[in-house]
C-alpha positions in Angstrom: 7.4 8.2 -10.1 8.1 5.6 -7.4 5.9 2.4 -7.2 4.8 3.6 -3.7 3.2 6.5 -5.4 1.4 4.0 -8.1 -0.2 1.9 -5.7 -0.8 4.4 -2.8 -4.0 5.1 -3.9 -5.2 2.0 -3.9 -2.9 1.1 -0.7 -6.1 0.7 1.9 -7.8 -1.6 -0.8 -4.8 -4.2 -0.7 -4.9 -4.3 2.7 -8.4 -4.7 3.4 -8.2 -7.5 1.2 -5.2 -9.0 2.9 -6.8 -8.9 5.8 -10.2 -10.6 4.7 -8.1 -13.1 3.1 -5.9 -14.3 6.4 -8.9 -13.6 9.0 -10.2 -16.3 6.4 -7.6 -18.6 6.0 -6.7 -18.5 9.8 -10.7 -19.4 10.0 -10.0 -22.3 7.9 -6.4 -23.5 10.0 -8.2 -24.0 13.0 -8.6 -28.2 12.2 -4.8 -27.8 10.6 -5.9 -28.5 7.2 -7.7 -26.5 4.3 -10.2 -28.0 2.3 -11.3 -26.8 -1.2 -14.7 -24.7 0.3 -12.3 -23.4 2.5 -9.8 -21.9 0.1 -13.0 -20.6 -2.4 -14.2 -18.9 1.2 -10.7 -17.5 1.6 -10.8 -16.2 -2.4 -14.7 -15.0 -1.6 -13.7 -13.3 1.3 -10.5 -11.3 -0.6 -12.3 -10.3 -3.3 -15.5 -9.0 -1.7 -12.4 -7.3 0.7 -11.6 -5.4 -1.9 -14.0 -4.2 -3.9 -15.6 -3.1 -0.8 -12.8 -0.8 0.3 -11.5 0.2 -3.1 -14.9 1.1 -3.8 -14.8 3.9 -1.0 -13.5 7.0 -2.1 -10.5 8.5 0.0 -11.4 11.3 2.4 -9.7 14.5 1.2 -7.8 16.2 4.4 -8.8 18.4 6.6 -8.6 22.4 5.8 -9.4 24.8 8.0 -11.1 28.3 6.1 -9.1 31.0 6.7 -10.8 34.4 7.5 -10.4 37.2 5.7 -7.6 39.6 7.5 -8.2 43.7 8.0 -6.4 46.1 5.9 -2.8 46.6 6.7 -4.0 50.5 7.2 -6.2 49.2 9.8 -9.8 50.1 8.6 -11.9 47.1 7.6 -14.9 47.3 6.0 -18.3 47.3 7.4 -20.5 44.4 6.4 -23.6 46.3 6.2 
């Protein structure tokens, strides 16, 4: 088992916490210097990131329902 397939399931958690964490920090940049709230806002902000999307439950795919085909002799049955 690759490490890709370890942490795929859990993929769309790290990177909603990534991005919570920069869109904070890049928040904090804006006056070129970080203070200390900034940096526990930064830490708030990947945390809540990621239990917030890890927390969500993956969608399973799509699978159309096949019908049921006829009788390879050609008579289906009735319904009735």
């Amino acid at each position: 088992m690759t490490i890709f397939e370890k942490i795929a399931p859990q993929a769309k958690a790290f990177i909603g916490a990534l991005v919570g964490f920069l869109t904070a920090l890049a928040t904090a940049l804006d006056d070129n210097s970080i203070s200390a709230q900034e940096w526990v806002t930064a830490l708030i902000a990947l945390i809540i990131g990621f239990g917030a999307v890890f927390s969500i439950p993956n969608k399973p795919p799509f699978v159309p329902v096949q019908e049921p085909e006829a009788e390879a002799d050609g008579t289906a049955q009735s319904q009735n």
